[in-house]
C-alpha positions in Angstrom: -21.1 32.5 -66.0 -23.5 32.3 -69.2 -23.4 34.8 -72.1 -26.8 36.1 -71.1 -25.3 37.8 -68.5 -22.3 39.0 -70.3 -24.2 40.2 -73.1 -26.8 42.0 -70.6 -24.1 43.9 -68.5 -22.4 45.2 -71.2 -26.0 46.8 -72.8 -26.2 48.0 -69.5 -23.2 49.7 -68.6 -21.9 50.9 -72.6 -24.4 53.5 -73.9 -26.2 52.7 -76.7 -24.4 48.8 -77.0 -25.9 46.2 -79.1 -23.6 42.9 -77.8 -23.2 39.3 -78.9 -21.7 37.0 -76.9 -20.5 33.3 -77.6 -19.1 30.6 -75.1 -19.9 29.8 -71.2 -18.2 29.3 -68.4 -15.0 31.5 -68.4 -14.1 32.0 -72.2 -15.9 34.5 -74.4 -16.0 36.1 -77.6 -18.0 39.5 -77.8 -19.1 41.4 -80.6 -19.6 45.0 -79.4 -21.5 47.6 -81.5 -21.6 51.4 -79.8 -21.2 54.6 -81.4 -19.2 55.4 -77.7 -16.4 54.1 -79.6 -16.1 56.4 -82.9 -12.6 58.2 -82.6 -10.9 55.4 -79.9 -8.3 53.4 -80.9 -8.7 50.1 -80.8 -6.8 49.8 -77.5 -9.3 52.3 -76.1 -12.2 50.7 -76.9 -10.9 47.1 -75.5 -10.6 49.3 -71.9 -14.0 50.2 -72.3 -15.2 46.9 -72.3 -13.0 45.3 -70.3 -13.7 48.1 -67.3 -16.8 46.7 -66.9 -15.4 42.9 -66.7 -12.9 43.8 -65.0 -14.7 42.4 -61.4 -15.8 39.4 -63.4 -12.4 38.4 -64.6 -10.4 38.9 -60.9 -12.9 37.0 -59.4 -12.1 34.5 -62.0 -15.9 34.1 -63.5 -14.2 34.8 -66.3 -10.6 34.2 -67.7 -10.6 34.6 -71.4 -12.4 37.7 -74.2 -11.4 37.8 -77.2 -13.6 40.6 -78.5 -14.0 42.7 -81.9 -15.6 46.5 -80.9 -16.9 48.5 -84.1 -18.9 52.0 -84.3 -22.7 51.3 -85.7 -20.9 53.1 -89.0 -18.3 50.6 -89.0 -20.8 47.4 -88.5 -23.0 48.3 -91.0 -20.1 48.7 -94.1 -18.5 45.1 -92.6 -22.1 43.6 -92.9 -22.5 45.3 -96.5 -19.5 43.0 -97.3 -20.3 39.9 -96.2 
């Protein structure tokens, strides 16, 4: 599996997503920006993701995300910091 189609199926499936992916094969790290996620805990917003991965990961395409999910609001004050 290559990032490219991580990061496209996830634009695809969460509304209004803008996704970057790192790593190939079967271990990823995604960066998730979607205002879908403004009042969801964080534990909700990793089941938002991870729904749409979840075929991916039984199948064993993939077997590791770490991932980081953040609200346009809360991208733009983190990138404000940096």
């Amino acid at each position: 599996m290559h990032a490219s189609e991580v990061k496209t199926l996830l634009e695809e499936k969460i509304e209004n997503a803008q996704v970057s992916v790192e790593g190939e094969g079967c271990d990823f790290r995604l960066t998730v920006v979607s205002s879908i996620f403004a009042g969801c805990m964080p534990v909700k917003r990793q089941q938002i993701v991870y729904k749409h991965l979840d075929e991916m990961i039984r199948a064993g395409a993939i077997h590791a995300v770490t991932m980081h999910t953040f609200t346009p609001e809360e991208w733009d004050a983190r990138q404000g910091q940096n």
